[in-house]
Backbone as JSON, one array per atom type, in Angstrom:
{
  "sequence": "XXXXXXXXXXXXXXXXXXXXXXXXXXXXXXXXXXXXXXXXXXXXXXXXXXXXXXXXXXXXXXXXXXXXXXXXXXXXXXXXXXXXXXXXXXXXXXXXXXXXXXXXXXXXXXXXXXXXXXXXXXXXXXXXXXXXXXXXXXXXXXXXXXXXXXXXXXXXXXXXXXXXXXXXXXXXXX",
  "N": [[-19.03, 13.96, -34.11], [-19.54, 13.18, -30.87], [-20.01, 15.26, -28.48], [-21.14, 14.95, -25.44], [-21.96, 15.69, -22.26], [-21.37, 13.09, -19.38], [-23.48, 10.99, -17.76], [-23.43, 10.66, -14.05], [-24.4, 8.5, -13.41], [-23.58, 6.94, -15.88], [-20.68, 6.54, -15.46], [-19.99, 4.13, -13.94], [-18.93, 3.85, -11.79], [-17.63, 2.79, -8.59], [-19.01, 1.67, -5.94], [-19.69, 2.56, -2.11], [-18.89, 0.32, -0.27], [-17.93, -1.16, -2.12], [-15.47, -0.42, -3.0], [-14.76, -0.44, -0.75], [-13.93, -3.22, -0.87], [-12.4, -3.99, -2.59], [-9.3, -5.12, -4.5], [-6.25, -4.18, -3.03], [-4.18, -1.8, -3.77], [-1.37, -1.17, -3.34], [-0.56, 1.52, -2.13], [-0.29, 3.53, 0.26], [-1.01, 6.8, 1.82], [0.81, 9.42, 3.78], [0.12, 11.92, 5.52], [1.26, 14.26, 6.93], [1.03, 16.63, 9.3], [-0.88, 17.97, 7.99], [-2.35, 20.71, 7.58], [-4.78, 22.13, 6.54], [-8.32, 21.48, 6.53], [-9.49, 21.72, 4.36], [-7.39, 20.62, 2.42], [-6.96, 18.14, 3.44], [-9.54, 16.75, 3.41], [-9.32, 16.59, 0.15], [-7.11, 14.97, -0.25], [-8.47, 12.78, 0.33], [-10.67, 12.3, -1.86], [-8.62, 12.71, -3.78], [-7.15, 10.21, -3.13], [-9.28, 8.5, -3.69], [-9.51, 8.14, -6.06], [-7.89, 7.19, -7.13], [-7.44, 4.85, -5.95], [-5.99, 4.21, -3.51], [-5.03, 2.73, -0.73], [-5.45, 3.16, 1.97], [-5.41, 6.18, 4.03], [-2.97, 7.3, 6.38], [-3.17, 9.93, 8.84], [-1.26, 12.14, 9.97], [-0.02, 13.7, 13.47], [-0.48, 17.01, 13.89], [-3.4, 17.37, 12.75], [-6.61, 17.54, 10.92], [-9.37, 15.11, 11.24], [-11.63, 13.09, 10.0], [-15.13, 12.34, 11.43], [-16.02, 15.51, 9.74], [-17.12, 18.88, 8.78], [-16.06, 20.7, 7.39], [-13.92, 18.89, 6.07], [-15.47, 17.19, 4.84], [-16.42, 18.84, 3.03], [-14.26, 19.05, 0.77], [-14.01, 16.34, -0.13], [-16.43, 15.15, -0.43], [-17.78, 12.71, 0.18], [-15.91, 10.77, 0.36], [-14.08, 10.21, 2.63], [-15.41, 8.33, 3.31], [-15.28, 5.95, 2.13], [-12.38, 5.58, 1.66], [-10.43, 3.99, 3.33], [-8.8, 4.82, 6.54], [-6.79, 6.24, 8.77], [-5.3, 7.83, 12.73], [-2.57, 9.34, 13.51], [-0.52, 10.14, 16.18], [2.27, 10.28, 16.24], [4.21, 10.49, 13.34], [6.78, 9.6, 13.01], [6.79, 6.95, 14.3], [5.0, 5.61, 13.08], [6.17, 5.6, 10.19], [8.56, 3.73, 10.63], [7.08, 1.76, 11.35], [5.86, 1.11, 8.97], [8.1, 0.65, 7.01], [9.35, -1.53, 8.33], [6.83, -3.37, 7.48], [7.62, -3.83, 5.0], [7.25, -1.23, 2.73], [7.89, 0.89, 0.52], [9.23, 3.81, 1.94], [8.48, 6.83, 0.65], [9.19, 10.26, 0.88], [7.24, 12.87, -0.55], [9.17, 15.65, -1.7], [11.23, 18.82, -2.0], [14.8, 17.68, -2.12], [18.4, 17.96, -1.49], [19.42, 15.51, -3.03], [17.08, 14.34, -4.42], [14.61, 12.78, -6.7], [13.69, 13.73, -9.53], [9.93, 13.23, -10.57], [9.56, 13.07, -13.22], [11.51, 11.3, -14.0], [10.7, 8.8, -12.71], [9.46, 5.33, -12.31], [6.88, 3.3, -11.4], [7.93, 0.86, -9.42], [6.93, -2.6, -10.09], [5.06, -4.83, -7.66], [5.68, -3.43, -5.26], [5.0, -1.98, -2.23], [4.34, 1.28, -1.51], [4.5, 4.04, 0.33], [3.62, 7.66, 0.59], [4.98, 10.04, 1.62], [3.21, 13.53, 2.53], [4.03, 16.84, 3.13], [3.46, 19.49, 5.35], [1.73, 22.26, 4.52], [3.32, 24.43, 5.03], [6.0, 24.22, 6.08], [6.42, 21.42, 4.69], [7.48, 18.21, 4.34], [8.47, 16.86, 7.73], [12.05, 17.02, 8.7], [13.03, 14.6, 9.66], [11.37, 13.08, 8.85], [12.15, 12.87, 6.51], [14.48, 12.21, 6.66], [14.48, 9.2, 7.65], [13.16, 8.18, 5.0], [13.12, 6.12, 2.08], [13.79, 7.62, -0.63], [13.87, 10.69, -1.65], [10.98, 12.48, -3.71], [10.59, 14.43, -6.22], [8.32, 16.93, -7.8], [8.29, 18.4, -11.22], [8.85, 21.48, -11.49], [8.27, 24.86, -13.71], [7.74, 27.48, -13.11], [8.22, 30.36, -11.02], [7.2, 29.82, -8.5], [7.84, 27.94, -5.74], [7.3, 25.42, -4.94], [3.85, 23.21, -5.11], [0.58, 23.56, -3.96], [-0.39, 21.54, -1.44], [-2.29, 19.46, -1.36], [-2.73, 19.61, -4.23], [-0.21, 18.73, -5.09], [-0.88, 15.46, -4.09], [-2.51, 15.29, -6.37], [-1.18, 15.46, -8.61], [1.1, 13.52, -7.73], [0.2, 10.65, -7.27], [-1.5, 10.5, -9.71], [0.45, 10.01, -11.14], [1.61, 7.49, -10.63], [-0.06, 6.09, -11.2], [0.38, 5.31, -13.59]],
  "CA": [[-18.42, 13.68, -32.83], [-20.34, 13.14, -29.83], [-19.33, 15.75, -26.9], [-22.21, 15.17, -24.77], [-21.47, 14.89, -21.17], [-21.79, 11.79, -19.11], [-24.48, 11.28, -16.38], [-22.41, 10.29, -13.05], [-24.33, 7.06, -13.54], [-23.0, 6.12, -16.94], [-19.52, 6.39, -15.69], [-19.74, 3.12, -13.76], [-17.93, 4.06, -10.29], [-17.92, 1.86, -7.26], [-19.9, 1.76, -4.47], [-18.35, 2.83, -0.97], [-19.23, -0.68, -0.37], [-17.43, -2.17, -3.48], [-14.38, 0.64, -3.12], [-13.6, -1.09, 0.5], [-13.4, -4.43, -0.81], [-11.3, -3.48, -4.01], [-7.91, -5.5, -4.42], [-4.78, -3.52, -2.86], [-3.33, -1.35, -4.79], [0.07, -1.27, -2.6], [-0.24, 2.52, -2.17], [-1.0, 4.71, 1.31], [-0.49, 7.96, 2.0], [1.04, 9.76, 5.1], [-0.38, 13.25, 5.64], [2.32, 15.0, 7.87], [0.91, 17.59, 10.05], [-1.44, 18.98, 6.97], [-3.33, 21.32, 8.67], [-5.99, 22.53, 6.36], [-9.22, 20.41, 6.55], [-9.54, 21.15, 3.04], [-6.55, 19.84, 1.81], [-7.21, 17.07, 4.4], [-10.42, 16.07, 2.05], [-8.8, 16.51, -1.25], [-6.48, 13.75, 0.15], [-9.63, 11.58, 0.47], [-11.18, 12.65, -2.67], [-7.73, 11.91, -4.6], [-7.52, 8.48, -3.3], [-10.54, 7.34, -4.07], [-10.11, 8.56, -7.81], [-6.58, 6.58, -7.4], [-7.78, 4.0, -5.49], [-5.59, 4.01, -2.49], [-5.19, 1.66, 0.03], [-4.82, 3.97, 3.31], [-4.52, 7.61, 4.72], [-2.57, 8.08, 8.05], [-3.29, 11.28, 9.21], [-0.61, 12.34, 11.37], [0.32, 15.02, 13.92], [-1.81, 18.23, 13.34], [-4.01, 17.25, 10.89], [-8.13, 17.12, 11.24], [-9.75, 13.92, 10.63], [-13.27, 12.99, 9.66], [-15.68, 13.25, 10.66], [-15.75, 16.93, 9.99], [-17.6, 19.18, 7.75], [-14.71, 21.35, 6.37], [-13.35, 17.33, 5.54], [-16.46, 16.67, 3.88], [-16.78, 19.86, 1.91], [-13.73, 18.67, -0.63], [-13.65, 15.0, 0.06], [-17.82, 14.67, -1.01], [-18.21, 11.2, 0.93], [-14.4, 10.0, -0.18], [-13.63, 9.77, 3.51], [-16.34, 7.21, 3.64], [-14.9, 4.82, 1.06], [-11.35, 5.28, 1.74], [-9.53, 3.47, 5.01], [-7.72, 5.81, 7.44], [-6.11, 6.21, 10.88], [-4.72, 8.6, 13.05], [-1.12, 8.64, 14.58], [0.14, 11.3, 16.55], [3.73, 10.1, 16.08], [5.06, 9.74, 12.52], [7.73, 9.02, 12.61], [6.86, 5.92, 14.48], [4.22, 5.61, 12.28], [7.7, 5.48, 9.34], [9.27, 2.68, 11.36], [6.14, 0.22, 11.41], [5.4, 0.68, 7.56], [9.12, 0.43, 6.58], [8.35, -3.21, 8.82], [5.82, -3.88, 6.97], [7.8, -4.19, 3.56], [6.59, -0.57, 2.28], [8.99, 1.67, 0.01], [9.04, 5.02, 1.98], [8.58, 8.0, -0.42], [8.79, 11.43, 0.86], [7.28, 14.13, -1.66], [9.99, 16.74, -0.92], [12.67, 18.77, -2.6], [15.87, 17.81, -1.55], [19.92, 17.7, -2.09], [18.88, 14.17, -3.8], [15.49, 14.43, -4.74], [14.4, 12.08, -8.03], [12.42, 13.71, -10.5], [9.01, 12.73, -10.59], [9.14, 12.47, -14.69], [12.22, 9.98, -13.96], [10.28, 8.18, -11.36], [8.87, 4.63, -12.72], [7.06, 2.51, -9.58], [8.16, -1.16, -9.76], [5.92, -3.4, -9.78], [4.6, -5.61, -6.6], [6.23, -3.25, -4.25], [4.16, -1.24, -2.07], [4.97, 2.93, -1.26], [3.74, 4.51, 1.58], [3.87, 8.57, 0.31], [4.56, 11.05, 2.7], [2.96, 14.38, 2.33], [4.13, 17.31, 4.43], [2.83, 20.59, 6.13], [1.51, 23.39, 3.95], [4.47, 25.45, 4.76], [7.23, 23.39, 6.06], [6.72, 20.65, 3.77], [7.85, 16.76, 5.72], [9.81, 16.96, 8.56], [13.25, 16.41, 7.98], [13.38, 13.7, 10.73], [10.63, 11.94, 8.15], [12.86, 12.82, 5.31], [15.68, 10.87, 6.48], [13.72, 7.77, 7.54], [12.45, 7.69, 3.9], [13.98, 5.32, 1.05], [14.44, 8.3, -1.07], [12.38, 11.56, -2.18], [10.03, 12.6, -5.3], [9.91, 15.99, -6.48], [7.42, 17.35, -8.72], [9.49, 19.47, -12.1], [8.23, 22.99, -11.75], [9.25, 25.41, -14.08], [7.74, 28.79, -12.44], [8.36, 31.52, -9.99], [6.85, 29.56, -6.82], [8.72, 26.55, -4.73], [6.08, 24.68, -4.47], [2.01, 23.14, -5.3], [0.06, 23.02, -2.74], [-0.21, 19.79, -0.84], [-3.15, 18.81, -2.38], [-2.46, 19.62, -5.88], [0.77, 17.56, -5.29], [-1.09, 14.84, -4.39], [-2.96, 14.25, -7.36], [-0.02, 14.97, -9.3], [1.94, 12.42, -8.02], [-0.81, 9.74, -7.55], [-1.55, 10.32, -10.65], [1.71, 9.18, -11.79], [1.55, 6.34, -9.73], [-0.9, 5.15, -12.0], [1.05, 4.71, -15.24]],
  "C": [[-19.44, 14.01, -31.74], [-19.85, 13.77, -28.29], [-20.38, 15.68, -25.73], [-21.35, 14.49, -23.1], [-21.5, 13.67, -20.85], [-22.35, 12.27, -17.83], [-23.3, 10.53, -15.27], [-22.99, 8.76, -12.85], [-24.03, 6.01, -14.54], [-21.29, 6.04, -16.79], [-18.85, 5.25, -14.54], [-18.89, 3.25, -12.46], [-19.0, 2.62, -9.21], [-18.76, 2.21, -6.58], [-18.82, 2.09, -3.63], [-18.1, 1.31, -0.54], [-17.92, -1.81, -1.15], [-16.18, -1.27, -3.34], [-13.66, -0.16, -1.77], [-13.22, -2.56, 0.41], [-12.59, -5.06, -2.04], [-9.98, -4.34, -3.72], [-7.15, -4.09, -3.6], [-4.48, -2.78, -3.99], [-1.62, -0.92, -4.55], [0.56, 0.5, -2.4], [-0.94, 3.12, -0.69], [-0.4, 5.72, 1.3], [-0.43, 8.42, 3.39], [0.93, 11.14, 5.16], [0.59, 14.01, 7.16], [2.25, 16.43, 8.29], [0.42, 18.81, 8.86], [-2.24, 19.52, 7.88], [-4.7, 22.03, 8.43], [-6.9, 21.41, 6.17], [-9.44, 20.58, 4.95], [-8.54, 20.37, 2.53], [-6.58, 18.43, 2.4], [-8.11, 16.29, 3.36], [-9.96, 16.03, 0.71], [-8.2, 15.46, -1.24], [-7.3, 12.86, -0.31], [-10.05, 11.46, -1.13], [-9.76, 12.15, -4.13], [-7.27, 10.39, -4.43], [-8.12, 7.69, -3.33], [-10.48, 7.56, -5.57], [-8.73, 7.5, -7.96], [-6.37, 5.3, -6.98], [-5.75, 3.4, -4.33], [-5.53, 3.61, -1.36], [-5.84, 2.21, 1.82], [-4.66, 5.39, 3.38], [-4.17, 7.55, 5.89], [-2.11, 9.36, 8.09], [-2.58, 11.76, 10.48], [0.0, 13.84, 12.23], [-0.91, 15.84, 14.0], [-2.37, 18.21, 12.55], [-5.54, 16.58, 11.85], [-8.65, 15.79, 10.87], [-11.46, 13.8, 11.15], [-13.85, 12.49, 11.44], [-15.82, 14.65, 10.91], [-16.49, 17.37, 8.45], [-16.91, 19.6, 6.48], [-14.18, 20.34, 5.48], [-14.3, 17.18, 4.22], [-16.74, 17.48, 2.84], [-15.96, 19.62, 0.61], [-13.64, 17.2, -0.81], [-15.24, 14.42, -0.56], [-17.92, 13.27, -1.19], [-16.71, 10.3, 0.89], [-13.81, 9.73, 1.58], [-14.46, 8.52, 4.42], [-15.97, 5.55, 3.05], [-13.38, 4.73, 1.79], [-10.86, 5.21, 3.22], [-8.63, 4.6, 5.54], [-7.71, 5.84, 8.8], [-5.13, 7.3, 11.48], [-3.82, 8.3, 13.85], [-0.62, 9.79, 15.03], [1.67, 11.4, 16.58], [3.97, 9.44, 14.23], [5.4, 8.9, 12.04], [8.12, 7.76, 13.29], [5.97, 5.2, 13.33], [5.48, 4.19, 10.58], [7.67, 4.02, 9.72], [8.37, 1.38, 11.12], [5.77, 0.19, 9.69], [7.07, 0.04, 6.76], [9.14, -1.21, 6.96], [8.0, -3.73, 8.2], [6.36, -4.28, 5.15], [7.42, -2.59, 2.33], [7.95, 0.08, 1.96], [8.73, 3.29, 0.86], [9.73, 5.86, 1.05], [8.12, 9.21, 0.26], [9.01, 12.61, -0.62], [8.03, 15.15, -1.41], [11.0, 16.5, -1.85], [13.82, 18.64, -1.55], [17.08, 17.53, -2.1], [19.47, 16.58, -3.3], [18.02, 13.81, -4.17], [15.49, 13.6, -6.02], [13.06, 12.9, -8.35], [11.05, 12.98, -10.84], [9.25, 11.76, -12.13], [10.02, 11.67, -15.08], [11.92, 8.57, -13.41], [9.34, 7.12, -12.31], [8.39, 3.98, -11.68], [7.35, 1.14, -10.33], [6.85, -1.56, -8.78], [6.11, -4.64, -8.51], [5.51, -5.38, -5.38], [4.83, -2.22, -3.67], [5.16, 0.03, -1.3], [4.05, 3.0, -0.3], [4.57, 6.1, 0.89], [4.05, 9.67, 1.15], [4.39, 12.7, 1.98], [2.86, 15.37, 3.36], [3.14, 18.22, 4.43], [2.62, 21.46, 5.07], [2.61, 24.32, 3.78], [5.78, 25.33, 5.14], [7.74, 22.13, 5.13], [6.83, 19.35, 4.71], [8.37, 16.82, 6.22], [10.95, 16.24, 8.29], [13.8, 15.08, 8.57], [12.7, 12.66, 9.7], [11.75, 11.9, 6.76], [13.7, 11.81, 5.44], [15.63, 10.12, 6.39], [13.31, 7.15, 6.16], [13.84, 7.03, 3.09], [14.68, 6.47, -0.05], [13.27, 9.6, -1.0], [12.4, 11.73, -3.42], [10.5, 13.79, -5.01], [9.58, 16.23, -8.25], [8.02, 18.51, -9.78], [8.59, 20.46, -11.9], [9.02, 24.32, -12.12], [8.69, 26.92, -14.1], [8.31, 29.16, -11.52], [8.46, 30.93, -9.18], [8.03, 28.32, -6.79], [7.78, 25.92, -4.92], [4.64, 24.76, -5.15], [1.61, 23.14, -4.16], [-0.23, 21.75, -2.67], [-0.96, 19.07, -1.37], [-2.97, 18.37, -3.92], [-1.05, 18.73, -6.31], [0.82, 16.19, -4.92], [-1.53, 14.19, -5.51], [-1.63, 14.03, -8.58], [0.33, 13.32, -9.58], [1.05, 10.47, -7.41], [-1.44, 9.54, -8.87], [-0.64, 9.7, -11.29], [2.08, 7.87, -11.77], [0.64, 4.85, -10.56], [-0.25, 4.41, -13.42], [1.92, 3.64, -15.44]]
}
């Protein structure tokens, strides 16, 4: 058996180039008043591994360019499309418009299980991802079509924002 690593040029990745002119993949994400610049880049950095259409970065939340950004994102905010909205939950309103399933990540009364959660095909999600320690505002909650939540069967409430992106981008994929 052959465990030998791989060089980062035998594993065939895009260009930033070739990453912005990629089909759709019918997926953006809505970053809701994240406020660490790292988790800000991890964002970036998970939707370029997921190939994501969009980040809107809204409210309190840093946006490139920025070093802190660049320190977990390592050029991913170069490849992947994004825009800043200081409103939301107008933000909500024009993607819902647009034909987009809103999905807030958030536990709630009605929450769907992630590991129930299948996406149908040739719809597009728009994901909202809240605050570090409030989570999505509940004003975004309502607006949304339904919410995700991620099964966790420890101690804490919660991943951090990041780590529940790739999660559930990851999932997104199957």
């Amino acid at each position: 058996m052959n465990k030998r690593k791989l060089l980062n040029i035998e594993l065939n990745r895009l260009s930033t180039e070739e990453y912005k002119r990629k089909e759709n993949s019918g997926i953006v994400l809505v970053l809701d008043n994240v406020r660490s610049s790292h988790n800000v880049g991890s964002a970036f950095r998970s939707s370029d591994a997921f190939a994501v259409d969009k980040i809107w970065l809204c409210g309190i939340c840093n946006v490139p360019p920025s070093a802190e950004i660049h320190k977990s994102a390592l050029g991913a905010e170069d490849a992947v499309q994004w825009e800043y909205r200081e409103d939301a939950s107008l933000l909500i309103d024009e993607l819902k418009s647009e034909g987009y399933v809103v999905v807030s990540v958030e536990q709630t009364v009605d929450s769907k299980s992630l590991k129930d959660f299948k996406r149908e095909a040739n719809k597009k999600y728009a994901l909202i991802f809240g605050n570090e320690v409030a989570g999505v505002q509940q004003e975004l909650v309502d607006k949304s079509d339904f919410s995700l939540e991620i099964p966790q069967y420890g101690t804490k409430h919660s991943l951090n924002v990041s780590v529940s992106m790739g999660v559930v981008l990851w999932h997104f994929q199957l």
